[in-house]
N, C-alpha and C positions, 0 to 999 in steps of 0.2 A: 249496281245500277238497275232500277226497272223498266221493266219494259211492258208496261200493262196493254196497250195495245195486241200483244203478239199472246198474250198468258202464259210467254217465258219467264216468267217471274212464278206464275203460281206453278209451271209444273218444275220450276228448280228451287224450291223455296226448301227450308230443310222439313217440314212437317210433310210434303209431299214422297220427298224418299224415302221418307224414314215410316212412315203408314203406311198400308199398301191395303189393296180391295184383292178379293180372292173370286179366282176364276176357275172351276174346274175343266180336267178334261184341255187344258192349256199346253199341256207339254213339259211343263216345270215341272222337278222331282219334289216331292215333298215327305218327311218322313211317313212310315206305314201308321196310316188312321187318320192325316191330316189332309186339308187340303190345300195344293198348290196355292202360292200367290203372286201376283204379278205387280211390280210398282206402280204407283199412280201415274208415276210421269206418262206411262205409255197411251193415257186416256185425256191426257191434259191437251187444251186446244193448239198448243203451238205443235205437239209431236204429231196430232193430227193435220194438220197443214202439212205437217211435214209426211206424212205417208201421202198423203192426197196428193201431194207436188210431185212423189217418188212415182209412184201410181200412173200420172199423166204425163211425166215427161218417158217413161217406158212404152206409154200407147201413141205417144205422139213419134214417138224413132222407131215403132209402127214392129215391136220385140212384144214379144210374148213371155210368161212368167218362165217358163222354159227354155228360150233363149237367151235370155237374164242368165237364169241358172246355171245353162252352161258357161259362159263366158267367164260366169264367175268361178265355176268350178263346186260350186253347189248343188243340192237336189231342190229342185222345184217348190218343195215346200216351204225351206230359205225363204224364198221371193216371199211365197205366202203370207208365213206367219209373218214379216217386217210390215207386209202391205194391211195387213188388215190389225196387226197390233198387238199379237199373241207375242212378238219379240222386237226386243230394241236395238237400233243398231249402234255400235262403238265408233268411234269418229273414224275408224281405219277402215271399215267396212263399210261405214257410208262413202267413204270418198271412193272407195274400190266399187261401190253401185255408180256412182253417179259415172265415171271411168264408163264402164261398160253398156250407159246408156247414154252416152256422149253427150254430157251435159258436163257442166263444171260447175263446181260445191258450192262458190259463191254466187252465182248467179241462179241456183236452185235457192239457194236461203235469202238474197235479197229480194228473192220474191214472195219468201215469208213473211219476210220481216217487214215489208213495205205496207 
């Protein structure tokens, strides 16, 4: 099913996983000589919406990336890299953010999605 409005189509599409742009200095291990890479998806607009939402529903429950971290049992930079893109989050970890900034998953993504 697409969804071209949201660019949930383009960042799940298979050429999107399966390419990937290279970012150094990201965090990712890469064999010795190469450089890190990080999937596209993480650049694609709907996952950007979706940091931007993570982002603003944390400064609106008025929590700091530190705060976050704790709760969640993370170091600060957790929060980081997911907010700005250097890392993606798995569906268990997103719902365990949204948990800790007391938002709930669907109501964080029908506002992507809308």
């Amino acid at each position: 099913m697409p969804y071209p409005a949201t660019g949930f189509a383009d960042c799940c599409s298979y050429r999107s996983l399966t390419h990937v742009t290279e970012y150094p200095n990201s965090g990712y291990s890469a064999p010795p000589g190469r450089v890190a890479a990080v999937p596209r998806v993480l650049q694609s607009t709907f996952y950007k919406k979706l940091r931007s939402a993570l982002a603003e529903a944390r400064s609106q429950a008025g929590l700091t990336q530190e705060d976050v971290a704790e709760k969640l049992g993370r170091p600060q930079s957790f929060v980081s890299k997911y907010e700005s893109g250097e890392r993606r989050l798995d569906v268990l970890e997103f719902v365990e953010v949204c948990q800790a900034l007391g938002v709930l998953p669907t109501e964080l993504l029908s506002g992507i999605l809308a």
